[in-house]
N, CA, C and O atoms as a GROMACS GRO file, in nm:
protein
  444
    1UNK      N    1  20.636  18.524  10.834
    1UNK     CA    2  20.563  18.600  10.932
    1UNK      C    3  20.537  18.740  10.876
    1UNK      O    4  20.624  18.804  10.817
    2UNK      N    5  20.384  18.792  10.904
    2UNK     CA    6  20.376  18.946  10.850
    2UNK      C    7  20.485  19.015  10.916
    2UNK      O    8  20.550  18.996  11.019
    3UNK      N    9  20.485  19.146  10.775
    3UNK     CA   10  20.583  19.225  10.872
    3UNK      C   11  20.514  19.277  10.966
    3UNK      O   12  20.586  19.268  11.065
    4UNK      N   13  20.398  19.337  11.000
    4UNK     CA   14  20.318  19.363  11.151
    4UNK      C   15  20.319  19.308  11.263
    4UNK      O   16  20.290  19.371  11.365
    5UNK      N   17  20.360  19.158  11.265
    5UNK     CA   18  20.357  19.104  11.344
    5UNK      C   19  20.520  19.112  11.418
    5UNK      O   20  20.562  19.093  11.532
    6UNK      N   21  20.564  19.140  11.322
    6UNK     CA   22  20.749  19.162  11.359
    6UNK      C   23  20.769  19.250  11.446
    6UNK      O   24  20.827  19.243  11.554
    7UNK      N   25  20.703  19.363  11.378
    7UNK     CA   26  20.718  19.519  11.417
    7UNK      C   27  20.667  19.541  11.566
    7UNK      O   28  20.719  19.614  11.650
    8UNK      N   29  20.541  19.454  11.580
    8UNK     CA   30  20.454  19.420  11.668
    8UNK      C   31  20.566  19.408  11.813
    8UNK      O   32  20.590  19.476  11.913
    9UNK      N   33  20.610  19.292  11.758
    9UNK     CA   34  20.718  19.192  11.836
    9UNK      C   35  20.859  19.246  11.910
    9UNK      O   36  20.930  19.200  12.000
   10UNK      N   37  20.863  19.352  11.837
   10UNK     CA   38  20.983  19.437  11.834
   10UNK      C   39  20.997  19.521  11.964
   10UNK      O   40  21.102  19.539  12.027
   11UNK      N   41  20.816  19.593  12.006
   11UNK     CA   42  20.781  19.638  12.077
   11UNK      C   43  20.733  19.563  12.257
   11UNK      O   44  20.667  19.614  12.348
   12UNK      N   45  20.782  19.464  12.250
   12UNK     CA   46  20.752  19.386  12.358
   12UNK      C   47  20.824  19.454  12.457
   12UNK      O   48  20.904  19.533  12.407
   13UNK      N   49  20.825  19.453  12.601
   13UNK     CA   50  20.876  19.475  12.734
   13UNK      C   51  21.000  19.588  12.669
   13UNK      O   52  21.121  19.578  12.689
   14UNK      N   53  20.940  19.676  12.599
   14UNK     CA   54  20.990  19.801  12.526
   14UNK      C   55  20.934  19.951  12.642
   14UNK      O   56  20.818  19.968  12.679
   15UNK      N   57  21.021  20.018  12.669
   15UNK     CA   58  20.975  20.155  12.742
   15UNK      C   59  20.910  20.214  12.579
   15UNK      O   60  20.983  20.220  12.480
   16UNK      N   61  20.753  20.257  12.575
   16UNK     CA   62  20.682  20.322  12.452
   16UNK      C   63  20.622  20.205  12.417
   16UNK      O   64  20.507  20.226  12.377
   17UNK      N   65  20.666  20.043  12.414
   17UNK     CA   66  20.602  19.952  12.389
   17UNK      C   67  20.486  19.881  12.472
   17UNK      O   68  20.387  19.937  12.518
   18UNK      N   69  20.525  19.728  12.484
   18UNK     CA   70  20.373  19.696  12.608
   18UNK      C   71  20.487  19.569  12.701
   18UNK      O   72  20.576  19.487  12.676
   19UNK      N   73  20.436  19.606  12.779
   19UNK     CA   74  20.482  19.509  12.874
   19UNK      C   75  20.413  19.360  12.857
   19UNK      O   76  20.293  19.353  12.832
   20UNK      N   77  20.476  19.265  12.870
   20UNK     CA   78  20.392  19.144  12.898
   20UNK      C   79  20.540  19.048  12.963
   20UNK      O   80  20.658  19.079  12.947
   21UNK      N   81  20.480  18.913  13.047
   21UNK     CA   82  20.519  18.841  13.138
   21UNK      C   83  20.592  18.753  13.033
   21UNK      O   84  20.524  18.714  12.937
   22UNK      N   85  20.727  18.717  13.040
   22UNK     CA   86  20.762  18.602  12.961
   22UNK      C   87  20.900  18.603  12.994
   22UNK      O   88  20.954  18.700  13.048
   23UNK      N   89  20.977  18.469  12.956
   23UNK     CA   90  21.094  18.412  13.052
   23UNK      C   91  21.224  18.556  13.078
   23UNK      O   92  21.300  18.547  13.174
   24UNK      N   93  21.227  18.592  13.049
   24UNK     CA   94  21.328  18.733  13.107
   24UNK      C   95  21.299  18.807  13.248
   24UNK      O   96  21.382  18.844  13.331
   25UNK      N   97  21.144  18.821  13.250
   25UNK     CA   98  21.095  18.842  13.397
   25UNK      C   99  21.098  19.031  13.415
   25UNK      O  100  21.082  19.108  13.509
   26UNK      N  101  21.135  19.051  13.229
   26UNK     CA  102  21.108  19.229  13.273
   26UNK      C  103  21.001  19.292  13.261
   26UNK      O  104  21.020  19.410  13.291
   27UNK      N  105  20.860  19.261  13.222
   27UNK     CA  106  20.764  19.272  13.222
   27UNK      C  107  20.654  19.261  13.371
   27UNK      O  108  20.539  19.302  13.385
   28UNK      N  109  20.742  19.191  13.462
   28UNK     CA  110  20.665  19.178  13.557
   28UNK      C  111  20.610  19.266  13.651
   28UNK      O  112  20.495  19.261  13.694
   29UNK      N  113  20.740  19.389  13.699
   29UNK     CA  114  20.691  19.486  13.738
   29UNK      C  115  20.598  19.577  13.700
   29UNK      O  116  20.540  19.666  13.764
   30UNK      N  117  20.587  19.523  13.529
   30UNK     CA  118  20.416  19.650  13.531
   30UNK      C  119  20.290  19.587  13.466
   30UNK      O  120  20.214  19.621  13.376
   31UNK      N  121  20.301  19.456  13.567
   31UNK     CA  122  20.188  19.362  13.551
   31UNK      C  123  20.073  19.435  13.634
   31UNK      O  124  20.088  19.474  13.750
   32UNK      N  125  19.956  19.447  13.560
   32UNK     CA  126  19.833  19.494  13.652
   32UNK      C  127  19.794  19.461  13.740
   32UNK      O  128  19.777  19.342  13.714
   33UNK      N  129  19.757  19.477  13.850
   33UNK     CA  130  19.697  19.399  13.963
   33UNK      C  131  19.589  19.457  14.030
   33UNK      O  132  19.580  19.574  13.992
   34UNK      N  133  19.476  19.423  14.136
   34UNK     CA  134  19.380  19.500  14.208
   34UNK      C  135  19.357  19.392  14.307
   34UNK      O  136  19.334  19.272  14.291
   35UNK      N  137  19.372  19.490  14.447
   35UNK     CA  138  19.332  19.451  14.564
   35UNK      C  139  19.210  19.462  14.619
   35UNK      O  140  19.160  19.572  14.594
   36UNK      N  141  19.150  19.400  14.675
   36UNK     CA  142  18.988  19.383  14.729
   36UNK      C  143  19.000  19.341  14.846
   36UNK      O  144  19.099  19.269  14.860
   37UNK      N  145  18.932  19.361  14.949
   37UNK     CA  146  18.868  19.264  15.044
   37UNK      C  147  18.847  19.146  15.013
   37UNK      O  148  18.793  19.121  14.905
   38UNK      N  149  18.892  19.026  15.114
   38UNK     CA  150  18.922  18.905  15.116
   38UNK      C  151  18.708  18.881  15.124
   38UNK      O  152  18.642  18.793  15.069
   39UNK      N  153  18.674  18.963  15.187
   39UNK     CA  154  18.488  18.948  15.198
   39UNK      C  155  18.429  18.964  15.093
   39UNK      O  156  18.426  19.077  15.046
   40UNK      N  157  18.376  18.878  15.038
   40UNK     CA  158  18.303  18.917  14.890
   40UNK      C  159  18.365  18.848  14.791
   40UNK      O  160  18.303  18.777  14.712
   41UNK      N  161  18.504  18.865  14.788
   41UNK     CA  162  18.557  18.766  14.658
   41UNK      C  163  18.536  18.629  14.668
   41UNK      O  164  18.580  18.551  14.753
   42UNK      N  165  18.460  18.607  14.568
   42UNK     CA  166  18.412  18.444  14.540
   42UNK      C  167  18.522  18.353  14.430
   42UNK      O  168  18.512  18.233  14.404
   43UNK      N  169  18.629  18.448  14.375
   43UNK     CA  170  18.706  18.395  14.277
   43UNK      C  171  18.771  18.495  14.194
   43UNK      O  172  18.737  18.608  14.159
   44UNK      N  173  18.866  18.427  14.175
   44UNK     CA  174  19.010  18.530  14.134
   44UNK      C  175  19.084  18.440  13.995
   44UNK      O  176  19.128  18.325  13.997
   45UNK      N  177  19.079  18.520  13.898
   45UNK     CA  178  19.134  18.411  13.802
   45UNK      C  179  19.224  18.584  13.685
   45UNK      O  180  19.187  18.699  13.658
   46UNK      N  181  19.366  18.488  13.650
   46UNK     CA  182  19.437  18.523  13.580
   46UNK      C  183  19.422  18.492  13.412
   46UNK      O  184  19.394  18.376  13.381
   47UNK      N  185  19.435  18.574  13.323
   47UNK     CA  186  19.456  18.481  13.216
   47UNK      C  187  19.552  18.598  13.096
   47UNK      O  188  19.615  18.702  13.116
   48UNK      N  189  19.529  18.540  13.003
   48UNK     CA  190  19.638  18.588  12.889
   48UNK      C  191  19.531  18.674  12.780
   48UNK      O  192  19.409  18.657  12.779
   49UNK      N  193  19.594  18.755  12.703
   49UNK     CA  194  19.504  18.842  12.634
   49UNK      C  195  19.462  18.725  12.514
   49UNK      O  196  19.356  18.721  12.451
   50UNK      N  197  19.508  18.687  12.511
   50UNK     CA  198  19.467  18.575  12.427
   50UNK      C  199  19.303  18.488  12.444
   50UNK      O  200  19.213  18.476  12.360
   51UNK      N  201  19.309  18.455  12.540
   51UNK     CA  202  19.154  18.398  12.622
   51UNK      C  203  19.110  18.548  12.664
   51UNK      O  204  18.990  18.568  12.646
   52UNK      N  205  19.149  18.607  12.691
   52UNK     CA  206  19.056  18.760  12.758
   52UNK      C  207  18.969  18.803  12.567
   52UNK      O  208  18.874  18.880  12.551
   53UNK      N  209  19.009  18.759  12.506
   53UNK     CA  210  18.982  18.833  12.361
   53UNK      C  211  18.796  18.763  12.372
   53UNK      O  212  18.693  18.828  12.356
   54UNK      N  213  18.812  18.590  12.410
   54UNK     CA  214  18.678  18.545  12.424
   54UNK      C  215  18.598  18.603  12.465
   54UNK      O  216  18.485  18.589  12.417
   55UNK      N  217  18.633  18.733  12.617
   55UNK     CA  218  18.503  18.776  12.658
   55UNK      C  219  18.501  18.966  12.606
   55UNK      O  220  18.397  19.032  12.596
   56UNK      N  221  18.624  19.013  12.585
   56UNK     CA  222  18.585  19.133  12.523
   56UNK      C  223  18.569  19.152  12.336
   56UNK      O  224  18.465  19.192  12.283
   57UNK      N  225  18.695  19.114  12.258
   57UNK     CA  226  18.686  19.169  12.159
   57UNK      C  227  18.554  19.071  12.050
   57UNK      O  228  18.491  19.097  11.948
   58UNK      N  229  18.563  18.965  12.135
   58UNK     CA  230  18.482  18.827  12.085
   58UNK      C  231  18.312  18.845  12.120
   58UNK      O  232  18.218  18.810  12.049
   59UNK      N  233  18.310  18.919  12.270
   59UNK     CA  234  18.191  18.889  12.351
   59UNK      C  235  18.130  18.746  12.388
   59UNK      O  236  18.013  18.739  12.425
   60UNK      N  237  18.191  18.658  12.381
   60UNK     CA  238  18.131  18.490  12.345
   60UNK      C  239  18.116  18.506  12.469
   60UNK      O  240  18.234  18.475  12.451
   61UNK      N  241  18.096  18.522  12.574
   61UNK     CA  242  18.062  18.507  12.735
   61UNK      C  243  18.075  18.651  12.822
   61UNK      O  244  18.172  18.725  12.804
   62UNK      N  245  17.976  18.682  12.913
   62UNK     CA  246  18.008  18.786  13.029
   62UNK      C  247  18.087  18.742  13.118
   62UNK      O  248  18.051  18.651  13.192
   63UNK      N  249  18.243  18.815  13.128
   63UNK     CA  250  18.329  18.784  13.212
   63UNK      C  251  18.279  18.778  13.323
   63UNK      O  252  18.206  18.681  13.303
   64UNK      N  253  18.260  18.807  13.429
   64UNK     CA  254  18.206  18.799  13.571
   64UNK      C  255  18.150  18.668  13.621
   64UNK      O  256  18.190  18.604  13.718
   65UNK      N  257  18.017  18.628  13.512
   65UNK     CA  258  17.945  18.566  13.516
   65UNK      C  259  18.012  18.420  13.483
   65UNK      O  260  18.010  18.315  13.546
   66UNK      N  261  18.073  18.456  13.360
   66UNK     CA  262  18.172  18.294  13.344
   66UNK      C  263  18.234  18.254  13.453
   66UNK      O  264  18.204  18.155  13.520
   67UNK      N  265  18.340  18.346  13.476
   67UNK     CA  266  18.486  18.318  13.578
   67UNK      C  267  18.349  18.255  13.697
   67UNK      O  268  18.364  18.132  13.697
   68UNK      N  269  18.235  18.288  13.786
   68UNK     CA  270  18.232  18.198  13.874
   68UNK      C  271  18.164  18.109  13.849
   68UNK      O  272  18.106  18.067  13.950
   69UNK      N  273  18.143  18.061  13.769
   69UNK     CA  274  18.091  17.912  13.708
   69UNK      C  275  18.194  17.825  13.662
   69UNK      O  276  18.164  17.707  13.652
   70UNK      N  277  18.328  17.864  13.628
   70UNK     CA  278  18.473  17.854  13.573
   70UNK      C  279  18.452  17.709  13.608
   70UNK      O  280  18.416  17.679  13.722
   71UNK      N  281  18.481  17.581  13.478
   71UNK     CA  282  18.524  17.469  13.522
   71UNK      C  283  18.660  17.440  13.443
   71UNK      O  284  18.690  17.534  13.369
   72UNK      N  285  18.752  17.331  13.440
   72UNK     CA  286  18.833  17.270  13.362
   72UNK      C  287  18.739  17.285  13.192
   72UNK      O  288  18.789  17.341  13.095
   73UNK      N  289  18.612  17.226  13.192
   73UNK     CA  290  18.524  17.205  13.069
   73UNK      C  291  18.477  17.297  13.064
   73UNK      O  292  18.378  17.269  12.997
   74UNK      N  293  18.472  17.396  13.084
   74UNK     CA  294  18.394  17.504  13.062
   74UNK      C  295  18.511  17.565  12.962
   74UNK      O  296  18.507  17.586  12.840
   75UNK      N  297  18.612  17.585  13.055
   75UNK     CA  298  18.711  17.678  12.983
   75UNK      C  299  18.777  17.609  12.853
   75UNK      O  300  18.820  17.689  12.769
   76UNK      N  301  18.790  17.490  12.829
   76UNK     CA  302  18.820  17.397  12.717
   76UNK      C  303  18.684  17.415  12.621
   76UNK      O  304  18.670  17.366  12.509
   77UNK      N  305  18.628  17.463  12.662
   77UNK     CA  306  18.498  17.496  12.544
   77UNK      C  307  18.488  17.563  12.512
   77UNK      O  308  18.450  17.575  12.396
   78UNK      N  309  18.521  17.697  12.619
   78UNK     CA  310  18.550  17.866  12.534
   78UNK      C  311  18.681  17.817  12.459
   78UNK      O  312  18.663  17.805  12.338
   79UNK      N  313  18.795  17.789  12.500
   79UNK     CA  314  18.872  17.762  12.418
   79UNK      C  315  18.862  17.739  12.269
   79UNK      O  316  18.902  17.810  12.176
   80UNK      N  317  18.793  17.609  12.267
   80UNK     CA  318  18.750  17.517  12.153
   80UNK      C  319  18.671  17.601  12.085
   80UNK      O  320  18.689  17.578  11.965
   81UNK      N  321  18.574  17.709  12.106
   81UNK     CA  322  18.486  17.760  12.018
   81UNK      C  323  18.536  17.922  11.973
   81UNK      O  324  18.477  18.003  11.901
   82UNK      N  325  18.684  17.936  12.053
   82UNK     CA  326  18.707  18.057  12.004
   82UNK      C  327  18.788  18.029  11.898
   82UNK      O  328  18.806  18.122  11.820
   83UNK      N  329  18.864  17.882  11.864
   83UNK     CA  330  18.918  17.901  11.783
   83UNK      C  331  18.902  17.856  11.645
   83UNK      O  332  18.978  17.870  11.549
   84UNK      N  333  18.731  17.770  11.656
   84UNK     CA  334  18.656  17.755  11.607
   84UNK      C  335  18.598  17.931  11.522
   84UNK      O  336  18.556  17.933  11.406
   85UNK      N  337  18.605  18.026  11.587
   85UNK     CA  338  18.512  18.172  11.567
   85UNK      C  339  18.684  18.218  11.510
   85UNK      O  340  18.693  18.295  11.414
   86UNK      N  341  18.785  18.177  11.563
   86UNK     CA  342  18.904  18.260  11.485
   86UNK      C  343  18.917  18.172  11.318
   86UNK      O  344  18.903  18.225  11.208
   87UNK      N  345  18.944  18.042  11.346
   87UNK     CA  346  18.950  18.000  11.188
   87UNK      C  347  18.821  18.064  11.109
   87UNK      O  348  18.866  18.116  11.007
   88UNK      N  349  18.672  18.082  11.115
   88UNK     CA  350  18.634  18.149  11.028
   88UNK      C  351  18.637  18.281  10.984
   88UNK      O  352  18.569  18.332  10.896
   89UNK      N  353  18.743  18.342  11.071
   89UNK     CA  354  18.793  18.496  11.031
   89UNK      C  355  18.948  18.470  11.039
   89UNK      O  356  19.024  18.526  11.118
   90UNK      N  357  18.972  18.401  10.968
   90UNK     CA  358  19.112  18.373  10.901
   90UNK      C  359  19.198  18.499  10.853
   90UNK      O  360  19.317  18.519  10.878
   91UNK      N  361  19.091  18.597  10.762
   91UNK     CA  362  19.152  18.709  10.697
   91UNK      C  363  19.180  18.787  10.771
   91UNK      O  364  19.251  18.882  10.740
   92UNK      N  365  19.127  18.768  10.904
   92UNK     CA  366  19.139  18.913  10.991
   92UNK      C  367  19.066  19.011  11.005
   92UNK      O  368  19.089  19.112  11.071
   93UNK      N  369  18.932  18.974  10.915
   93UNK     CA  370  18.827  19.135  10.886
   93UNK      C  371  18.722  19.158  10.982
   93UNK      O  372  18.653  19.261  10.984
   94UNK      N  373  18.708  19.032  11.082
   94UNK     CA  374  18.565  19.078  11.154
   94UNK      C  375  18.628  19.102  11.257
   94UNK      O  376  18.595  19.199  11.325
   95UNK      N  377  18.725  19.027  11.291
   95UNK     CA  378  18.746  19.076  11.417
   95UNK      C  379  18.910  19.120  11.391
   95UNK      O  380  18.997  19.033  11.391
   96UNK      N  381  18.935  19.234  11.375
   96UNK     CA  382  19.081  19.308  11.329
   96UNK      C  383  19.169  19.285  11.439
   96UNK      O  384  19.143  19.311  11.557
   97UNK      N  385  19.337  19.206  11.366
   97UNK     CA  386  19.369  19.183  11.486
   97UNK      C  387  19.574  19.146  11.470
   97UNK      O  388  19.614  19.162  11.354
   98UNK      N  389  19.624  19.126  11.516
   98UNK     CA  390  19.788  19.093  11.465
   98UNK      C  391  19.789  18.932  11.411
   98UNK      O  392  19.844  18.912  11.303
   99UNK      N  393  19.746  18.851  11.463
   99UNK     CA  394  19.730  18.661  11.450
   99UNK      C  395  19.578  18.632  11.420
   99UNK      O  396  19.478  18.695  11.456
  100UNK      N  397  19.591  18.503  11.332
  100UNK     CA  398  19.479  18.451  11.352
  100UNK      C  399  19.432  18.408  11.514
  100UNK      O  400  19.319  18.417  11.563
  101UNK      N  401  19.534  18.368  11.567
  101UNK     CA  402  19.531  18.305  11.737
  101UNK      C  403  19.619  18.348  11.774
  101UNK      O  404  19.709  18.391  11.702
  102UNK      N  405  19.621  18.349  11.953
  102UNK     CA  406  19.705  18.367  12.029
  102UNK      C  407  19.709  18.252  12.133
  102UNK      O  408  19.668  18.143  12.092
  103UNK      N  409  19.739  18.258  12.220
  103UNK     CA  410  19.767  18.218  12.312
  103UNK      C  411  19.674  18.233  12.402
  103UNK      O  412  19.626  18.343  12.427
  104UNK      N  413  19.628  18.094  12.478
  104UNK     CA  414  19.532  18.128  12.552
  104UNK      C  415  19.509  18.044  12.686
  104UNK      O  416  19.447  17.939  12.698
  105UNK      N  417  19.567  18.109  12.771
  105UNK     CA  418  19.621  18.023  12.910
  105UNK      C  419  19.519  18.129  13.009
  105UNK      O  420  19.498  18.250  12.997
  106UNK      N  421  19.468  18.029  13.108
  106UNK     CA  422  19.421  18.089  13.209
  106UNK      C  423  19.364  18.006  13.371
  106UNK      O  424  19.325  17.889  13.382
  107UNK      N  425  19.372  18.073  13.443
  107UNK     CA  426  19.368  18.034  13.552
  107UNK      C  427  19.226  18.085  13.629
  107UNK      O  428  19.169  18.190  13.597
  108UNK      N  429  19.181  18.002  13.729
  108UNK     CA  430  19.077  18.049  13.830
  108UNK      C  431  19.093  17.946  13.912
  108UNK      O  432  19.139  17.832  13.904
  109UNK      N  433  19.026  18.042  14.024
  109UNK     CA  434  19.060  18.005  14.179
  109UNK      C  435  18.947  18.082  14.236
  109UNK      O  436  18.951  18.205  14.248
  110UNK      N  437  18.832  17.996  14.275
  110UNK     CA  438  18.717  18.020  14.320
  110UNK      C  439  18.698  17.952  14.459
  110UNK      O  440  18.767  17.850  14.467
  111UNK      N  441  18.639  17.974  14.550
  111UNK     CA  442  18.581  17.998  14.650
  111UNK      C  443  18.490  17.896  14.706
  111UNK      O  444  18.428  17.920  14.810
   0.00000   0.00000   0.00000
C-alpha cells in the first residue's frame, strides 16, 4: 500500500483529520445533514464519496438531475462506467486522487 494512502488512513475519525461513518460509530456525530420541507422533496438519497466522485470530481452526470431519475440500473451503470473511467487513469494523473477506486455505495428514496 502507498505510503499516502497510510498516512491518509491514519487521519480517519481523527480531531484535525476527517470524519467518516464506519463500524466504531465515532464519526457519526459529524455526519452532514440538511433539513427541508417535507413539500417539494421529490427524493432523498445518501451515498459515499466514492460514487459522489461520479458526479463532482468525474462530472459523468448532473447530480440533481440523476438522483430523480435514480434506478437500481441506472446506478449499476454509473457504477460500471466509473470504474471503467478509473481503470483508464490507473496512474492517477487525470483525475488526482489517494486509490485507483473507492468505494461506492449509495442509496435513494424518491417520491
Amino acid at each position: 500500500m502507498r505510503d499516502e494512502v497510510l498516512a491518509n488512513r491514519r487521519l480517519r475519525n481523527t480531531p484535525g483529520g476527517y470524519w467518516c461513518l464506519d463500524a466504531t460509530g465515532e464519526g457519526l456525530a459529524h455526519a452532514r445533514r440538511l433539513t427541508f420541507p417535507r413539500e417539494g422533496v421529490v427524493a432523498v438519497a445518501g451515498m459515499t464519496d466514492g460514487i459522489f466522485r461520479a458526479f463532482g470530481q468525474y462530472g459523468m452526470a448532473p447530480l440533481a438531475e440523476w438522483v430523480a431519475g435514480a434506478t437500481y440500473f441506472s446506478a449499476q451503470r454509473l457504477c460500471d462506467q466509473m470504474r471503467v473511467l478509473e481503470a483508464e487513469d490507473a496512474q492517477l494523473r487525470r483525475y488526482p486522487r489517494m486509490k485507483v477506486g473507492d468505494d461506492a455505495s449509495l442509496f435513494v428514496i424518491a417520491s
